[in-house]
C-alpha positions in Angstrom: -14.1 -99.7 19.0 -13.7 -98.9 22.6 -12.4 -95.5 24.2 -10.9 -95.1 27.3 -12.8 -93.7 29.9 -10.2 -92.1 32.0 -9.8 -88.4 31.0 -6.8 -87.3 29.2 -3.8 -86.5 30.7 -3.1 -82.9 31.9 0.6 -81.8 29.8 3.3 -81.7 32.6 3.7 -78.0 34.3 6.6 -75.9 32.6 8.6 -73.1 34.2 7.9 -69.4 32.6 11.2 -69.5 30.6 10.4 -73.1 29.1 14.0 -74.6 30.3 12.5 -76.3 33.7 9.4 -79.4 34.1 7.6 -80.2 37.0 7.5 -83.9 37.6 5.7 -83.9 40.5 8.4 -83.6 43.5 11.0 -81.1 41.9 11.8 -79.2 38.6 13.9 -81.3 36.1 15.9 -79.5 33.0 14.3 -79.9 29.7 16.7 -78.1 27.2 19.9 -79.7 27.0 19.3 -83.0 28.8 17.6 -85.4 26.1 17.2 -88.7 29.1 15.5 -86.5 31.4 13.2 -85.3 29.0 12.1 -88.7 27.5 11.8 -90.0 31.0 9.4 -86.8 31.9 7.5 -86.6 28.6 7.4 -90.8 28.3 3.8 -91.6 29.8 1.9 -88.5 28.5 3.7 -88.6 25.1 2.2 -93.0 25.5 -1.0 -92.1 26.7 -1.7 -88.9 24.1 -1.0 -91.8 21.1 -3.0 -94.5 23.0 -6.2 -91.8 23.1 -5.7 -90.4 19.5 -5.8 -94.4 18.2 -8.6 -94.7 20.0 -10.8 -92.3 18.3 -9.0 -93.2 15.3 -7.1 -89.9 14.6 -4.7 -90.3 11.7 -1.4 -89.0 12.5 -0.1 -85.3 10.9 1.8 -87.1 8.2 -1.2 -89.7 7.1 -3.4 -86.3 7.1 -1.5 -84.2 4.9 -0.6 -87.3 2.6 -4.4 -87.6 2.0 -5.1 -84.2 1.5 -2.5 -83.5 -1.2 -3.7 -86.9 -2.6 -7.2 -85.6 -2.7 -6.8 -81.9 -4.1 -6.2 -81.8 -7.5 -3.9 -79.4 -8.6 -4.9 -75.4 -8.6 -3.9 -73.0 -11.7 -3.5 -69.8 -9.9 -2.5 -67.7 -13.1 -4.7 -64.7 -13.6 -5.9 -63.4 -17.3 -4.1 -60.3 -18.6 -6.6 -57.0 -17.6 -8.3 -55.7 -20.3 -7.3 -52.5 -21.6 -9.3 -49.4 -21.2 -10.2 -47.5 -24.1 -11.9 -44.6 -22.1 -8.8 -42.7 -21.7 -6.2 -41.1 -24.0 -2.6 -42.1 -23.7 -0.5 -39.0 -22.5 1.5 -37.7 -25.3 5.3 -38.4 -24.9 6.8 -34.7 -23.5 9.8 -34.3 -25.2 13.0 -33.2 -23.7 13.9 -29.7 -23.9 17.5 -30.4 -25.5 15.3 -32.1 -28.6 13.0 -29.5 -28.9 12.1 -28.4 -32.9 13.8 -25.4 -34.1 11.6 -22.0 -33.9 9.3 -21.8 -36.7 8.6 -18.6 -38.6 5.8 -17.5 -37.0 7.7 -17.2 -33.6 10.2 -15.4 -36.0 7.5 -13.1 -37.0 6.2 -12.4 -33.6 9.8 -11.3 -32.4 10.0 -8.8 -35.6 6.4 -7.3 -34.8 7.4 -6.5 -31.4 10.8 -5.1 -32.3 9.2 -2.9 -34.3 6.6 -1.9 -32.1 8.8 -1.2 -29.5 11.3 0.8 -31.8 8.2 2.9 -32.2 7.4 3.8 -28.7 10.9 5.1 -28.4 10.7 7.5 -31.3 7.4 8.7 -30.4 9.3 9.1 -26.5 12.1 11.1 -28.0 9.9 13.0 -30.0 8.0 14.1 -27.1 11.0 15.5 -25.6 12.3 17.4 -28.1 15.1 14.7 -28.9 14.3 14.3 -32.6 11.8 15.8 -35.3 9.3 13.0 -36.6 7.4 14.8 -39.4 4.8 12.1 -39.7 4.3 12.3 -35.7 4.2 16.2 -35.2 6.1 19.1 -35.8 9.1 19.3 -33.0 8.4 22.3 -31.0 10.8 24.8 -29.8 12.1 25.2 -26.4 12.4 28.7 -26.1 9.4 30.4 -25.7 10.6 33.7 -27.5 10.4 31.3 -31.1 6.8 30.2 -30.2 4.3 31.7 -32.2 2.2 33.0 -30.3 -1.8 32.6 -30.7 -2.7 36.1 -29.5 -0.6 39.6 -30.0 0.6 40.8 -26.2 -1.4 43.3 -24.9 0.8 46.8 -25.5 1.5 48.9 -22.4 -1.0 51.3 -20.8 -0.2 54.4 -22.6 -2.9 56.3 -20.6 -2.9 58.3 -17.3 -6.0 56.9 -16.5 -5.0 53.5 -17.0 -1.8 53.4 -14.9 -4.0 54.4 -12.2 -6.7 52.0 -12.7 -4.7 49.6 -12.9 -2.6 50.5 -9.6 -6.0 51.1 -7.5 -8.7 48.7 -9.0 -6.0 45.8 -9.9 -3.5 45.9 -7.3 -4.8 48.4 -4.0 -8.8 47.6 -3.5 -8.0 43.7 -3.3 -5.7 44.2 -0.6 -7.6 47.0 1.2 -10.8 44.3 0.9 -8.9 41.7 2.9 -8.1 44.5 5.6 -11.6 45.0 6.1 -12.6 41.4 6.7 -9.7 41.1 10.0 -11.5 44.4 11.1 -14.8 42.9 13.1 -12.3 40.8 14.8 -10.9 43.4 16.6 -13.7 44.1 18.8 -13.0 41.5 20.8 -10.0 42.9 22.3 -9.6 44.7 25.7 -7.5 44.7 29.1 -8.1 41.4 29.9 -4.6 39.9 27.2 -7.1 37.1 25.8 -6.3 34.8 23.1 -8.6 35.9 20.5 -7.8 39.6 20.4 -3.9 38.7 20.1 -4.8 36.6 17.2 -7.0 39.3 15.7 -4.3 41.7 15.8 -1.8 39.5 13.9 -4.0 38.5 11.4 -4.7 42.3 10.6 -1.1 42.9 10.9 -0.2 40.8 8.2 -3.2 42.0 6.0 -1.8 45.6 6.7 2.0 44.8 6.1 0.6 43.6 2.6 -0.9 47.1 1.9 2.1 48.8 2.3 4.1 46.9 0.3 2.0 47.0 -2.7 1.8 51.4 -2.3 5.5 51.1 -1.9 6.1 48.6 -5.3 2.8 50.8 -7.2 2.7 52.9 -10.0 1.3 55.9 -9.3 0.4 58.7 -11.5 0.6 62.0 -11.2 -3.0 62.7 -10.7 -4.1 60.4 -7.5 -0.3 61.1 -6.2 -1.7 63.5 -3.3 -4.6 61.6 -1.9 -2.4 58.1 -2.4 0.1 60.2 0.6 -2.8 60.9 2.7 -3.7 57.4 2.4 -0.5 55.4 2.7 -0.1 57.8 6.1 -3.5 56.4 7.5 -2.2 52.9 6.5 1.4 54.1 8.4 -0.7 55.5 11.8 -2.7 51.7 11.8 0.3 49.7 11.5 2.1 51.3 14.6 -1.3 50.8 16.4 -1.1 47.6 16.0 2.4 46.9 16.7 1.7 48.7 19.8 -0.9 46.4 21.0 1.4 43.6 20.0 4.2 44.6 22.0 1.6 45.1 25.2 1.3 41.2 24.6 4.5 40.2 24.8 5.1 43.1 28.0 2.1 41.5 29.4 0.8 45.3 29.7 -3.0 45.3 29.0 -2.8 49.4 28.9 -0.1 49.0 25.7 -2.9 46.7 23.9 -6.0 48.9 24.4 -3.8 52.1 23.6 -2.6 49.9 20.3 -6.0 48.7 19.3 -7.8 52.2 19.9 -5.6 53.8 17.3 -6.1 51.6 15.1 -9.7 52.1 15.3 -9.6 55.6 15.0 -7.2 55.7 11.9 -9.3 53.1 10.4 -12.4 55.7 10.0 -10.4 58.2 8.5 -9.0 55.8 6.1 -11.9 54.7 4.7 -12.9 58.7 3.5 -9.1 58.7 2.1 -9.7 55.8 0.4 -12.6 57.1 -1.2 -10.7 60.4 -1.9 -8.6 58.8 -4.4 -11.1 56.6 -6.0 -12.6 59.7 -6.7 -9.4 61.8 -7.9 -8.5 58.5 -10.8 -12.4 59.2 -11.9 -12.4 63.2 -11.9 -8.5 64.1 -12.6 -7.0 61.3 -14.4 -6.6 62.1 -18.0 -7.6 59.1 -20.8 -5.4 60.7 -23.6 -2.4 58.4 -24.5 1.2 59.6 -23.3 4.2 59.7 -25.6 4.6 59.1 -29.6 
């Protein structure tokens, strides 16, 4: 076997879009012009089959002839997987449309609660007065004058002594008590207008405008009537003080405020013995006999 020892031929140089050969001079057409193509491709396509003869190289056809001859015939079919036992199967979900009919438990479950709630709305209108459920409690009346009441009401005072107790002790003293606590306040204030004596002047105004309402509204008997006067006219003297010393504020005229606020001080000392006066008139003159039949 011999072999050539030239080396191969080099393929013949094609243009970049495939449709032009270089032959060695100028570019010839390959596509469309079958002469020129043989007469380009004639000596390599001569030499290519001279070389692959001599190095024996079977042709493409002779090669895949032999190598369908030579491979037996391949079963490609795949066994069936074996099924897994591991899992469940899903239970079918049935359409809605062929749902079962309601059993008669869910028929019993809608009764309880119709009851139940039938319930609640008695006991609501009971509550209210709407109807009388004897089993739930007694319906109560709305007007209090048919309620029974759990203690007798207390009868009136019948007594001297008590209307005056009652006048002084219940109504007066608390009052009089919260007068007394704006008092220290007031010794802040001088001719200088400040801040803190105009509010301690208000807030004793409005404890003293609270006295003399309740002396005006009060009961008074017979037997604390003439020290009460004497009193309600000390309470009368402080309150124009102190409206005088207000209106010194609001004149911006200090002399108006320390005029104001001096006579309330002065009235305030005498008060204090009045006041005393007829605590001591409901202990010595008021009578504890009952009045009337």
């Amino acid at each position: 076997m011999s072999i050539d020892a030239s080396p191969p031929a080099q393929p013949p140089q094609l243009s970049p879009d495939g449709n032009w050969v270089w032959d060695g001079s100028q570019w010839q057409p390959v596509t469309g012009v079958e002469p020129t193509h043989e007469g380009v491709f004639a000596a390599y396509a001569h030499k290519v089959e001279a070389a692959d003869q001599a190095v024996g190289v079977a042709s493409p056809a002779s090669v895949e002839a032999s190598v369908q001859a030579a491979t037996p015939a391949m079963d490609y079919s795949y066994p069936a997987p074996a099924v897994d036992y591991g899992y469940a199967a899903p239970e079918p979900v049935m359409p809605l449309w062929q749902q079962p009919k309601s059993s008669r438990k869910t028929v019993y479950l809608y009764g309880g609660g119709a009851v139940v709630l039938f319930v609640m709305v008695l006991i609501v209108l009971n509550s209210i007065n709407f109807v009388s459920l004897p089993f739930i409690g007694g319906r109560t009346s709305s007007n209090p004058s048919q309620a029974a009441s759990a203690s007798p009401a207390p009868g009136p005072i019948r007594s001297e002594y008590g209307r005056g107790d009652l006048f002084f002790n219940g109504a007066l003293a608390p009052a009089v008590a919260a007068l007394e606590d704006t008092k220290a306040a007031m010794e802040s204030c001088g001719a200088n207008l400040s801040n803190i004596c105009f509010n301690a002047i208000t807030a004793s105004d409005d404890q003293l405008k609270n006295v003399l309402a309740i002396i005006d509204r009060g009961s008074i008997p017979s037997c604390i009537a003439a020290p009460m006067k004497q009193l309600n006219n000390d309470f009368v003297l402080m309150e124009s003080g102190l409206q005088l010393g207000l209106k010194g504020f609001k004149d911006n005229q200090p002399s108006e405020v320390v005029n104001g606020v001096y006579q309330f001080r002065h009235v305030a000392g005498s008060q204090q013995g009045d006041t005393m006066a007829v605590d001591n008139a409901l202990k010595t003159r008021c009578s504890h006999d009952l009045e009337g039949p």
